[in-house]
C-alpha positions, 0 to 999 in steps of 0.5 A: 586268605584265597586258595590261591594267595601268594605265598610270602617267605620274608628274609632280614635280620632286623625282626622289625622289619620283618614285622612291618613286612608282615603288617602289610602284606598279610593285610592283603587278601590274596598275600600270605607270609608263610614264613620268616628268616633271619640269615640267608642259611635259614632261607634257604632251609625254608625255602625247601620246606615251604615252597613259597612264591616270592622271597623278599630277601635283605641283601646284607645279613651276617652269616650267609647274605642276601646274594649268597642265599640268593645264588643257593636258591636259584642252583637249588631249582636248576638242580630240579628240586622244584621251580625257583621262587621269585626274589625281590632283593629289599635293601637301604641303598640302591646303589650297592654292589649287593643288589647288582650281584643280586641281579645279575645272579637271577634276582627279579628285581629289588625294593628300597626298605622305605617303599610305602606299604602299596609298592611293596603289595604291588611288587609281590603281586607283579613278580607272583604273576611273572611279571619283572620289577625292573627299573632301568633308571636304577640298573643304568646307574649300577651299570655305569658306576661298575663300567670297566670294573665287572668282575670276572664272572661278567661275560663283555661278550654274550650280547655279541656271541648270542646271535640277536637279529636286528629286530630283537637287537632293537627290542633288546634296546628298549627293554633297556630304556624300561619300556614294556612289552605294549611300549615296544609293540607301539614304537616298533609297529608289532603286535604285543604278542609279536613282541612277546615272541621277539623278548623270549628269544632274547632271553634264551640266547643271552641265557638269561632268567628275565629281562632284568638280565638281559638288560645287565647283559646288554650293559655290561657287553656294551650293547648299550652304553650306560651313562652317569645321567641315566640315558642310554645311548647306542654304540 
């Protein structure tokens, strides 16, 4: 292992999983699994002792699940007691109300449990880096099966009240459609740097940890409307 390898806390009650889990990433050189849970309460224990880097978290558990876990971990690092790890919410069913909690709750992204080895290895690399495993097509059809029916907790307003300017009502737009920060820059006419500048404003008036939720946020304000065929289209 590297000095710096990506330290791994793996999270499902089905002990095979976990070990597949573990077959593929502690094949990387610069992965390390440092840990296993099989329930969201023994996660969040080790997630205090063992201070990983990414969490790979099953959404359906019996006893404390995924999103609950998920939720505790993140109010655990806003209270200060060390820098939240990144979550990678791993489910069967993309289309589940689980993983788009999951995302609205701070979770950075979410893998199907029939990813090949290679995306899974990618997935923990990118969100180590900081980077966000978003995948737009998906999230756009969570948002629409849930249009009119967001529970209380969903805020229509933020996008309106956040103040956005035009240009990062634009960029906000096309982080929507899942283009990359040098997508942007290229349909925007902006350096990546620039473009950088404009996403981070973005994230902090819509409060948000990434811009997986941002995107939520703009869905779900109506910013963008989703629809069944997976566009996005402007109000």
């Amino acid at each position: 292992m590297t000095v710096n390898a990506v330290k791994v806390l793996l999270v499902d009650d089905e002990e095979l999983i976990r070990f597949g889990l573990r077959a593929v990433l502690d094949a990387q050189p610069d992965v390390e699994v440092v840990g296993e849970a099989a329930d969201g309460a023994e996660a969040l224990g080790l997630v205090r002792s063992l201070r990983p880097d990414v969490v790979l978290m099953d959404v359906r558990m019996p006893g404390l699940d995924g999103l609950a876990a998920t939720r505790a971990i993140l109010r655990d690092a806003d209270r200060g007691t060390g820098p939240a790890p990144k979550i990678l919410v791993v489910t069967t069913f993309e289309a589940d109300d689980y993983v788009y909690e999951a995302l609205r709750a701070g979770a950075d992204g979410f893998l199907l449990k029939r990813s090949r080895p290679a995306e899974v290895v990618q997935a923990v690399r990118l969100v180590a880096a900081g980077g966000s495993l978003l995948f737009p097509a998906a999230i756009r059809r969570l948002a629409a099966a849930r249009a009119g029916h967001a529970g209380p907790a969903a805020d229509g307003g933020a996008v309106a009240r956040a103040g956005l300017t035009g240009r990062e009502g634009e960029v906000l737009r096309l982080m929507a459609r899942g283009l990359s920060n040098a997508e942007i820059g290229e349909r925007l006419h902006l350096g990546v740097q620039t473009v950088k500048t404009h996403v981070s404003a973005v994230l902090g008036k819509l409060g948000a940890r990434d811009r997986t939720q941002a995107v939520i946020a703009a869905y779900e304000s109506g910013f963008v409307t989703p629809t069944p065929e997976g566009t996005a289209d402007r109000d």
